[in-house]
N, C-alpha and C positions, 0 to 999 in steps of 0.2 A: 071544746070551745077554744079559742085564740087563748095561748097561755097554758094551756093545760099538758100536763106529763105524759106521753105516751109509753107504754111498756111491754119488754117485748124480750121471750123465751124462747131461744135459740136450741133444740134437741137435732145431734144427727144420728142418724141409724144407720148400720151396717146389713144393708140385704145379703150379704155374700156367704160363701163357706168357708172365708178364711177372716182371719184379725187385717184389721187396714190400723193405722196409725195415722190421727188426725192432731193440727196442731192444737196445741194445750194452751196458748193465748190467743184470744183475734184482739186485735189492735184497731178500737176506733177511731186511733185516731190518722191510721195510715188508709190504705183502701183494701183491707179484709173485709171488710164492711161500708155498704154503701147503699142512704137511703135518700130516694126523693121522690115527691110528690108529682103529678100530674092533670092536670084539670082540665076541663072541656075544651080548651082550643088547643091540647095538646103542650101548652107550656110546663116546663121543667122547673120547679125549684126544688135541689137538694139540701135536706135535712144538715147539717153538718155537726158531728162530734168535737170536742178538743179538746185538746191535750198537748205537752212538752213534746217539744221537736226530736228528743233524744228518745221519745220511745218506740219510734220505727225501726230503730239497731239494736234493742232490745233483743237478747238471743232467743232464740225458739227450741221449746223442746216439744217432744209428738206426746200422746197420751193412745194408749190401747182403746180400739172398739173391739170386742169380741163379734164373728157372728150371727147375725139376726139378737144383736141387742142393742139398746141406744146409751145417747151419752146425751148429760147440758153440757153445752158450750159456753154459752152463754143467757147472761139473765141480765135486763139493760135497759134504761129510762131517758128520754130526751125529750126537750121542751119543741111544744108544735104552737108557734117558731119558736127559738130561741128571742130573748127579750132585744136585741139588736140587731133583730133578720124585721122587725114589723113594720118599719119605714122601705123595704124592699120593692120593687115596683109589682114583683108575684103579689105579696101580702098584703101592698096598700091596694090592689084591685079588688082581693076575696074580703078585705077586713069592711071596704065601702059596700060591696055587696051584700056582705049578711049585714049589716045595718040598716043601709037602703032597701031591702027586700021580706028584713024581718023573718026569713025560712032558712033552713040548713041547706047546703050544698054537698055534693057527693066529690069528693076529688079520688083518685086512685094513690095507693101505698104502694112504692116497691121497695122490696129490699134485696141489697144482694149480696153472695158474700160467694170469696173467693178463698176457699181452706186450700191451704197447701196438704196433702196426703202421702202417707207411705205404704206398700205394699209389704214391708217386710220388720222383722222384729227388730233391727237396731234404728231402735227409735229415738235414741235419748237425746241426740245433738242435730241441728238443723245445719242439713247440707243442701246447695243448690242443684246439686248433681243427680239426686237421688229423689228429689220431692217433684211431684207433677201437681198444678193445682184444677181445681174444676171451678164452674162458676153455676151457683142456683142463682134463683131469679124468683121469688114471692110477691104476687100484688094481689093487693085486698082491699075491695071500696074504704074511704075515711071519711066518714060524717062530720061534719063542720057545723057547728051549731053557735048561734050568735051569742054573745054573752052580753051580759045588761048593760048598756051604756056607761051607766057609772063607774061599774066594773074595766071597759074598757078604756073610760077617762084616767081613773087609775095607774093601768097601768100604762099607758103613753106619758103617764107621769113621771114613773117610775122609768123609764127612758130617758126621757127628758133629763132629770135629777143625776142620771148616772153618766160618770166621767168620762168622755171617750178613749184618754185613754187607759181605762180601767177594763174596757170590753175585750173582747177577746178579736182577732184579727187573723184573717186567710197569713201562713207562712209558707212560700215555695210551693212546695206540690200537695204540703199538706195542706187539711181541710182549716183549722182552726188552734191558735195557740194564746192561751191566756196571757196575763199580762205580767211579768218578769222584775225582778230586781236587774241590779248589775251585775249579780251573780247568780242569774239564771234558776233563780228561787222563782215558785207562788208568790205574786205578793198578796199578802193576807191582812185582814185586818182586827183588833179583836174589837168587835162589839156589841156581843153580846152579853150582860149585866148577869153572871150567876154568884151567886152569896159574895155577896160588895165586889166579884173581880171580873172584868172584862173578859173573854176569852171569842175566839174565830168563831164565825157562825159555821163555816166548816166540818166543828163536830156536830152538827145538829141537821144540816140541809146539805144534798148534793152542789157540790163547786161552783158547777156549771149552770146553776138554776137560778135565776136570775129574777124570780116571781115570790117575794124580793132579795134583792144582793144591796151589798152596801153601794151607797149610802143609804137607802132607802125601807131596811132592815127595822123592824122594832127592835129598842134594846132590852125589853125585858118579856120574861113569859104570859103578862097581864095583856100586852102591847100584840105580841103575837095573838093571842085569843082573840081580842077584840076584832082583828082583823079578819082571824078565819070566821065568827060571827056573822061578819059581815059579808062572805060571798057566799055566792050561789054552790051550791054542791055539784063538785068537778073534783077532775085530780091534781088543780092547780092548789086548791082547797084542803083535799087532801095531805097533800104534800108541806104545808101549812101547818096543817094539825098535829101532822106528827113531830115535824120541828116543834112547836110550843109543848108535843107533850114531854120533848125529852128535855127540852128548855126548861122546865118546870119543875119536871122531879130529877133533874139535877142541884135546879135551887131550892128545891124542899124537901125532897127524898118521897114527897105522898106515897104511899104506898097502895093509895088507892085510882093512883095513875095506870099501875101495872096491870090491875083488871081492867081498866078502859081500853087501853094497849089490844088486851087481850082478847076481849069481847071483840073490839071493832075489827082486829086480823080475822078473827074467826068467821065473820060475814064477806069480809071481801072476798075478791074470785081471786083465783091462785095464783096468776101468772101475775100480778100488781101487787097481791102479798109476799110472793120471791124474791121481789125485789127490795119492796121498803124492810122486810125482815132484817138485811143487809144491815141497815142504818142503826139497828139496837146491839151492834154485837161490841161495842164500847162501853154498853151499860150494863155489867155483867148480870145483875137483878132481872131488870128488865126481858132480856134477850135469853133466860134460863126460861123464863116466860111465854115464851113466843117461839121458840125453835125448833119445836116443832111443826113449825111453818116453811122452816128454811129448807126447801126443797127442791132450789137450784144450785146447791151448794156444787164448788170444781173439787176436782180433786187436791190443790192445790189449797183451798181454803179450807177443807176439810183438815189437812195436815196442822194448818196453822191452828187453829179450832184445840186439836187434840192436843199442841205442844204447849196453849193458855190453859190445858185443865177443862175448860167449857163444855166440849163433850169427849166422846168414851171412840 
């Protein structure tokens, strides 16, 4: 439905008889990745990532595939639209549509991704001499299903309410760049109410998700409930519930949060469970809990993982 988190489990695999070397970051926010929709009269609109303009210079190192074995590349969540793409002239067509028509629409998903690779074992520093890239190309139908009115009063509300310039905005060639101090910080904000102190909603919800961002944020874990409550069960919903649960038993410690945590990972499907796993690894309880779910882990976050003590 309009608003809701899409998620998505990037594995590559080596058909070959020798090791290739593929890069160990892709950057959504440059074009390693690249996704957009397409619907019945062939119109385009692409999904767009963001992020800080300085992470395209970002160095790259390569990571070992062995023969005939895979690797995750990536494990990765984006809003379909994002909360400031819904005034769009793509998404004010399909949003009047499923309203006006009351049935779900079919539009096509593609994604693409452009890995730079190496042939050979020195792999550790990214040179443009030596790296050749390929390009895949994934499309898979995307059901659009109308979400209840009120729900979509909502959140045109929640547009409405939010600053423009707080939103994120196309920079240069890249796709999308949040909104900036004077020195080139996040601006953040803290409003979320745990044990009498404000703090970012940041720890709690993805940056860039904006289903809601401030101003339009509840300030306390009661406030978040009510509201997941109140929707329709989606991953916009989702994503909702697990902010309030970490909201929660940050500001109360329940300890009866962490079986719900648990329970509820346990039934979702895996590739939406690799990613929200992600979001508890700040809550060391919690996340001892549940990680045996994390099963997109890089190799890179595994390192960090083992230098907190977390895991073995």
């Amino acid at each position: 439905m309009p608003g809701d988190t899409l998620y998505m489990k990037i594995v590559a695999r080596n058909p070959h008889a020798e090791s290739v070397y593929i890069m160990n970051h892709f950057l959504l926010f440059t074009s390693d990745i690249q996704i957009h929709l397409i619907d019945s009269e062939n119109q385009i609109q692409a999904l767009l990532f963001e992020g800080p303009p300085m992470s395209a210079h970002a160095d790259q190192t390569y990571a070992e595939i062995k023969p005939r074995t895979s690797r995750i590349i990536k494990a990765m969540s984006i809003n379909v639209p994002p909360l400031e793409d819904l005034e769009e002239p793509f998404w004010e067509k399909h949003l009047k549509n499923l309203s006006r028509l009351e049935k779900n629409e079919t539009l096509s998903l593609c994604v693409t991704l452009y890995p730079s690779c190496k042939v050979y074992p020195d792999y550790k520093h990214y040179h443009f001499q030596s790296a050749f890239s390929f390009q895949f190309t994934f499309e898979t139908p995307l059901i659009m299903k109308p979400r209840p009115e009120k729900e979509m009063t909502l959140i045109r509300k929640w547009l409405r309410d939010s600053p423009k310039e707080l939103l994120p905005a196309p920079f240069g060639d890249l796709p999308k760049v949040p909104p900036f101090d004077s020195r080139m910080r996040y601006v953040t904000f803290e409003n979320i109410l745990v044990k009498g102190e404000k703090v970012p909603q940041s720890q709690f919800m993805r940056s860039s998700n904006r289903y809601p961002g401030h101003p339009n944020a509840p300030e306390t874990w009661q406030g978040w409930k009510e509201l997941e409550e109140n929707l329709t069960p989606s991953t916009m919903r989702d994503e909702i519930r697990l902010a309030r649960i970490l909201i929660q038993y940050s500001d109360t410690e329940d300890n009866t949060l962490i079986k719900e945590l648990k329970d509820w990972f346990a039934d979702m499907n895996e590739v939406q469970r690799s990613v929200l796993v992600k979001r508890t690894r700040n809550k060391i309880k919690m996340y001892e809990a549940v990680k045996e779910f994390d099963t997109a882990l890089l190799e890179w976050e595994k390192e960090h993982l083992r230098n907190l003590g977390i895991i073995e």
